[in-house]
C-alpha positions in Angstrom: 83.1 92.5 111.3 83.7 91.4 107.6 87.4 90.9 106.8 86.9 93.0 104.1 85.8 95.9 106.6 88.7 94.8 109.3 91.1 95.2 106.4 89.8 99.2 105.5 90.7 99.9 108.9 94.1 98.2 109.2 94.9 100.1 105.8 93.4 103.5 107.0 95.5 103.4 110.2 98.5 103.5 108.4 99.1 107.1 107.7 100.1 106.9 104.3 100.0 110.7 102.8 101.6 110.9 99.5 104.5 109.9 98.7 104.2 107.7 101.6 103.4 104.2 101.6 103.3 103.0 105.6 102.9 99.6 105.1 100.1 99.5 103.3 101.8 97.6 100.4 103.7 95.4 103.2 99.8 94.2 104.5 98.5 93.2 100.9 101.4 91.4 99.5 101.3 89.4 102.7 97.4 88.3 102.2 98.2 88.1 98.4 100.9 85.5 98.7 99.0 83.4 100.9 96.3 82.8 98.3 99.4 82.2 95.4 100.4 85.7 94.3 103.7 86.3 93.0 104.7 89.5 94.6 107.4 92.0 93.4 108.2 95.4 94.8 109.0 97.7 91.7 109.8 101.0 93.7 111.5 104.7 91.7 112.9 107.0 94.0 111.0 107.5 97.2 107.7 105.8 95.8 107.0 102.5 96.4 104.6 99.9 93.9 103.9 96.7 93.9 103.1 94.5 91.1 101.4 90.7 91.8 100.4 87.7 89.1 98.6 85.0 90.1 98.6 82.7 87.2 100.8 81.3 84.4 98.4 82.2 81.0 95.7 83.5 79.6 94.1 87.3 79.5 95.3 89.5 82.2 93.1 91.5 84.6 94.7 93.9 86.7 93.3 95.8 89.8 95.3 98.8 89.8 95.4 101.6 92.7 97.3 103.8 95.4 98.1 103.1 98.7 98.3 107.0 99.2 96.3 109.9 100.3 96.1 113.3 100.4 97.1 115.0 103.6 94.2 115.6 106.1 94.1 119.7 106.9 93.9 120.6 110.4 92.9 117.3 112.5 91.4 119.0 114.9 88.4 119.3 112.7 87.7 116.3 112.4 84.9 114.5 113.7 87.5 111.4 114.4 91.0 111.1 114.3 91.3 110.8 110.5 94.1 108.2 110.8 91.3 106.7 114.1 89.1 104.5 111.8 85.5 104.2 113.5 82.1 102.7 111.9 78.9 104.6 112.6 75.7 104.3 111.5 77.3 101.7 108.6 80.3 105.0 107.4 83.9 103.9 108.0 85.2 107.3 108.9 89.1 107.8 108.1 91.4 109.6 105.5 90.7 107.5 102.5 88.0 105.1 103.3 86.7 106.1 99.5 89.9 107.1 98.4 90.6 104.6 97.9 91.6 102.2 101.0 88.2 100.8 100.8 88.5 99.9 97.4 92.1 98.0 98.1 90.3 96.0 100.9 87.5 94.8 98.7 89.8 94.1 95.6 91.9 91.9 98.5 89.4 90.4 99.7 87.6 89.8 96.7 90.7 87.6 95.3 90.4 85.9 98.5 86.5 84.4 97.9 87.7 84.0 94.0 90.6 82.2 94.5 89.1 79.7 97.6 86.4 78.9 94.9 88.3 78.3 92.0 91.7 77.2 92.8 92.6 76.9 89.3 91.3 79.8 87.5 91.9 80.4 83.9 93.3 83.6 83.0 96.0 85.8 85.3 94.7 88.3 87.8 97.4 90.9 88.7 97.7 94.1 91.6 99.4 97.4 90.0 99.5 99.2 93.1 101.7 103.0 94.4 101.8 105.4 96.5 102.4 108.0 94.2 98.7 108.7 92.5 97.9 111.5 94.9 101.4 113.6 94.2 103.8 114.2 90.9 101.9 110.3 89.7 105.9 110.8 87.8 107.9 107.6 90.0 104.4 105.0 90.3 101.9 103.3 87.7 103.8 105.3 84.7 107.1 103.6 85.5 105.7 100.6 86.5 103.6 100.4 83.1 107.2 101.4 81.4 108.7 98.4 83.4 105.5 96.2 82.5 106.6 96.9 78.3 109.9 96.1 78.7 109.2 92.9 80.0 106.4 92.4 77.3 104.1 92.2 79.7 100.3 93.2 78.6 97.0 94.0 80.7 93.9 93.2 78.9 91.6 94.6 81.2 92.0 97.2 84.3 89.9 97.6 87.0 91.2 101.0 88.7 89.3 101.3 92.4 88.7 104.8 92.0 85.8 106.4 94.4 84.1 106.4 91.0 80.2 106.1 92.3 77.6 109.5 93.3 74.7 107.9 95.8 75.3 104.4 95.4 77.8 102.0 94.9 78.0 100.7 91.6 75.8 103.7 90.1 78.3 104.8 88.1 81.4 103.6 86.2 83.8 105.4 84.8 84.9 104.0 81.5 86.9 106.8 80.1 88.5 110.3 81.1 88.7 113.3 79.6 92.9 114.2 78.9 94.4 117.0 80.7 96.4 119.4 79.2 98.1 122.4 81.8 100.2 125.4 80.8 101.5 128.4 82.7 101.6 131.6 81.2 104.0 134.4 81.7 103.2 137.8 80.1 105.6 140.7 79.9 105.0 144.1 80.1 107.1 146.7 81.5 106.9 148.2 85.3 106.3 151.5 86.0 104.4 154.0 87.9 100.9 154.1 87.9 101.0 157.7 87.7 102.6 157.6 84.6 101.2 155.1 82.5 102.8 156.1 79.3 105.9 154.9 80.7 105.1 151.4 81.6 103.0 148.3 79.6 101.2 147.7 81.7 100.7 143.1 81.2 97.2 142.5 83.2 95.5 145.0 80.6 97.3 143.9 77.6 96.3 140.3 78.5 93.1 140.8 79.3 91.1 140.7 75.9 93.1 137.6 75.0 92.2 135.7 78.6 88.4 136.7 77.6 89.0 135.4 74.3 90.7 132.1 75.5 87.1 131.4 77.7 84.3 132.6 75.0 86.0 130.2 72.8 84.4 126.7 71.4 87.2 124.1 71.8 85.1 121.4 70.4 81.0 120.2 70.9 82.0 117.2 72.7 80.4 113.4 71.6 78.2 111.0 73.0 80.9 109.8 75.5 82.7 113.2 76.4 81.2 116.7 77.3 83.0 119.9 75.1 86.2 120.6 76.1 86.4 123.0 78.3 89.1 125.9 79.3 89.5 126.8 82.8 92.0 130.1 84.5 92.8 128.2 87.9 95.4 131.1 89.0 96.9 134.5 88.4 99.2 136.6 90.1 100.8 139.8 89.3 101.9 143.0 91.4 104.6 143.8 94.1 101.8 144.6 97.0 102.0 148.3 96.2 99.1 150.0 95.3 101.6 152.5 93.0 103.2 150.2 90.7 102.1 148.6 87.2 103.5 145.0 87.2 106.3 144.0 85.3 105.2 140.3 84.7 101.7 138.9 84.5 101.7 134.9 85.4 98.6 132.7 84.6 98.1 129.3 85.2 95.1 127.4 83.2 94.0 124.2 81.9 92.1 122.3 79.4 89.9 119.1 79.7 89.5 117.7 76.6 87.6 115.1 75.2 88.3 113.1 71.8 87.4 115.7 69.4 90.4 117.5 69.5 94.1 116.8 70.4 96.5 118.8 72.7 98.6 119.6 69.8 95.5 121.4 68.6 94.6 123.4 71.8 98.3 124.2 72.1 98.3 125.7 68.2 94.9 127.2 68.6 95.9 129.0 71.7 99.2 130.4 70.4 97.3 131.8 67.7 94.5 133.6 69.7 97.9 135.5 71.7 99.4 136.1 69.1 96.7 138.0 67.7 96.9 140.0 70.6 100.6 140.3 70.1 101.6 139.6 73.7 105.1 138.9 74.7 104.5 135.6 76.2 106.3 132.6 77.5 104.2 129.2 77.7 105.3 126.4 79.8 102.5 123.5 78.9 102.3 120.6 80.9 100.3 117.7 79.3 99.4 115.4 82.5 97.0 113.1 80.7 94.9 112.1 77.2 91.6 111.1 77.3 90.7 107.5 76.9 87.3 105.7 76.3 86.6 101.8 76.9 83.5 102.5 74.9 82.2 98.7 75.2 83.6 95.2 75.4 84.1 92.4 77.2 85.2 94.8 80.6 82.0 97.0 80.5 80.5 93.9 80.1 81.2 92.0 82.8 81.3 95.0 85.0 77.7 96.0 83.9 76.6 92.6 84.7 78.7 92.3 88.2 77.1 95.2 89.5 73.4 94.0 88.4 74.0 90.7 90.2 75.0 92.2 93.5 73.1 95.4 93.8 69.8 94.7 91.0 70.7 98.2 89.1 72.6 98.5 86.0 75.6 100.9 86.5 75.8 103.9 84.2 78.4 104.7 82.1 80.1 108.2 82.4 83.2 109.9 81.4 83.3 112.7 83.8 85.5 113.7 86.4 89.3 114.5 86.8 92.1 112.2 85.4 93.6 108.9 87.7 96.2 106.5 86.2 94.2 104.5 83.8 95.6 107.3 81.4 98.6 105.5 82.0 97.3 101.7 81.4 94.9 103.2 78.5 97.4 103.7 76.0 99.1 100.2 76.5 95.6 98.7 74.5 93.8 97.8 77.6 90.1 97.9 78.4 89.7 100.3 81.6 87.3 101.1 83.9 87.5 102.5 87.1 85.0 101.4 89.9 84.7 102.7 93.7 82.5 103.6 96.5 80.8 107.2 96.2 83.2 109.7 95.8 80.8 113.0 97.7 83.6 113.2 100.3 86.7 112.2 99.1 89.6 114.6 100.1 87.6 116.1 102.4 87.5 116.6 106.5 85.3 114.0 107.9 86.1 111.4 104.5 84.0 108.4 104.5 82.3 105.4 102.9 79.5 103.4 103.3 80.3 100.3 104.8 77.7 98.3 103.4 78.8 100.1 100.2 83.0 98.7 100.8 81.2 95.2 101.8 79.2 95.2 98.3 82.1 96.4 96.4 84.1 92.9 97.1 81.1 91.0 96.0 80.9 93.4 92.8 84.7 92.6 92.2 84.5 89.0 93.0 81.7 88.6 90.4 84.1 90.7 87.6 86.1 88.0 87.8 83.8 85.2 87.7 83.0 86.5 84.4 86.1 87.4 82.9 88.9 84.5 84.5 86.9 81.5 85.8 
């Protein structure tokens, strides 16, 4: 077995569900100080990160990740013990073999092949790793970006192991995300009986027109890196259970994914607007988890582009798709990100897996990133 595959597994045992680390940071500072790494735990509250240099000067390339995953649903239905690694017909089986244990193995083990070849390396290569990307994401890489600043530290390019690829590794790289912008809505109205509407206000019918206006409307056309923004009623709840009661209260929870075209500032003013219109009595509570960030080309995209090529002999595509991870963090700091993984069809799911030829590839594809950015 490839060390690179050994070390998947011994990640994947450790059962590391958010905010829970397990060890996991324990077993890569260990093989990361062997090869030079200077090593420093940087933990908030119950989360713990891990930030490593190996280096004195020069640009700074960070692999950035989480050591955590999302809980497994019921076990029994699972194939294989989901903290049991197994490799079958080439798929490490185990919660978070794409997401994103894999990726942490092959970023390790990657160092290890750069650093045995070139021993003195130009540039700095650095780990940004927690255990809080699949929860709150309030106590890991924010605080450990905020702790980064105030040290004047500065990463010039981020490679976030992400499970960013669809059928094959390396098919696709993420080079931006769209921003994320939340916001739960409470309308009032006033209970009542049913049988007596006149009475009551009744706050689903009131807010109704308004909700259809909300998702007719065109937030923006998008550009030739992001898709339109798009606006998206995830929950809502009103009622007591009785069949003979008009609610009091109407809650709805929605959210906005937003390209560069607009700001949340806009989508917040635009929105009020549209219930205001409607005159509802409304209380907003907005939650802004993320803006949108493009590494649009450069010297990253580059060398990733290239990395890829030489390993698997297609180009990657660019793409901007998906849901947010913490390079919205390390984005905003100046840094070129892109986020690079194995396939990403069953991530969070029962039954998670990777290809291991895929996790074997990936070390090579990371190994050759920094051949052409810090040799």
């Amino acid at each position: 077995m490839s060390p690179t595959l050994a070390l998947t597994l011994e990640l994947i045992r450790r059962e590391s569900v958010t905010p829970e680390d397990a060890g996991c940071q324990a077993l890569m500072m260990e093989r990361l100080r062997a090869i030079g790494f200077h090593c420093e735990s940087v933990d908030f509250g119950e989360v713990k990160n891990f930030w490593a240099v190996r280096g004195d000067s020069g640009p700074l390339f960070c692999f950035a990740g989480h050591t955590d995953v999302v809980p497994t649903g019921p076990a029994a239905q699972w194939q294989h013990p989901p903290f049991a690694p197994i490799i079958k017909d080439d798929y490490v089986y185990g919660r978070g073999a794409a997401d994103m244990k894999g990726s942490l193995a092959a970023m390790v083990t990657a160092c290890e092949d750069f650093v045995a070849a070139n021993p003195e390396h130009n540039g700095r290569i650095a780990f940004l790793i927690t255990s809080d990307e699949e929860g709150p994401a309030v106590n890991g890489t924010v605080k450990v970006v905020e702790w980064l600043q105030q040290r004047g530290e500065k990463i010039d390019y981020c490679l976030v192991g992400e499970p960013s690829s669809t059928d094959r590794v390396g098919d696709i790289i993420k080079n931006g995300r769209r921003g994320s912008l939340g916001c739960k809505m409470t309308v009032r109205g006033i209970q009542g009986h049913v049988a007596y509407p006149h009475l009551a206000k009744n706050p689903v019918h009131l807010a109704a027109p308004a909700l259809a206006e909300l998702a007719a409307t065109e937030w923006d056309q998008g550009n030739d890196h992001f898709p339109a923004t798009s606006f998206q009623i995830s929950n809502i709840q009103a009622g007591t259970g009785a069949t003979n009661v008009i609610p009091g209260t109407l809650e709805v929870i929605f959210n906005f994914r937003f390209s560069t075209e607009t700001t949340d500032q806009d989508l917040r003013q635009r929105t009020e607007a549209i219930l205001a219109r409607h005159g509802l009595d409304v209380e907003l509570e907005w939650n802004l988890s993320g803006q949108p960030f493009l590494t649009a080309e450069g010297e990253l995209v580059s060398a990733t582009v290239a990395a890829i090529e030489a390993v698997t002999g297609y180009p990657g595509k660019l793409s901007t798709a998906g849901g947010t991870s913490d390079g919205r963090f390390i984005a905003p700091t100046g840094s070129q990100v892109v986020e690079l993984g194995p396939a990403n069809a069953t991530i969070h799911k029962v039954d998670e897996c990777a290809r291991a030829s895929d996790i074997e590839a990936l070390s090579e594809i990371y190994r050759g990133i920094l051949e052409n950015l810090v040799r």
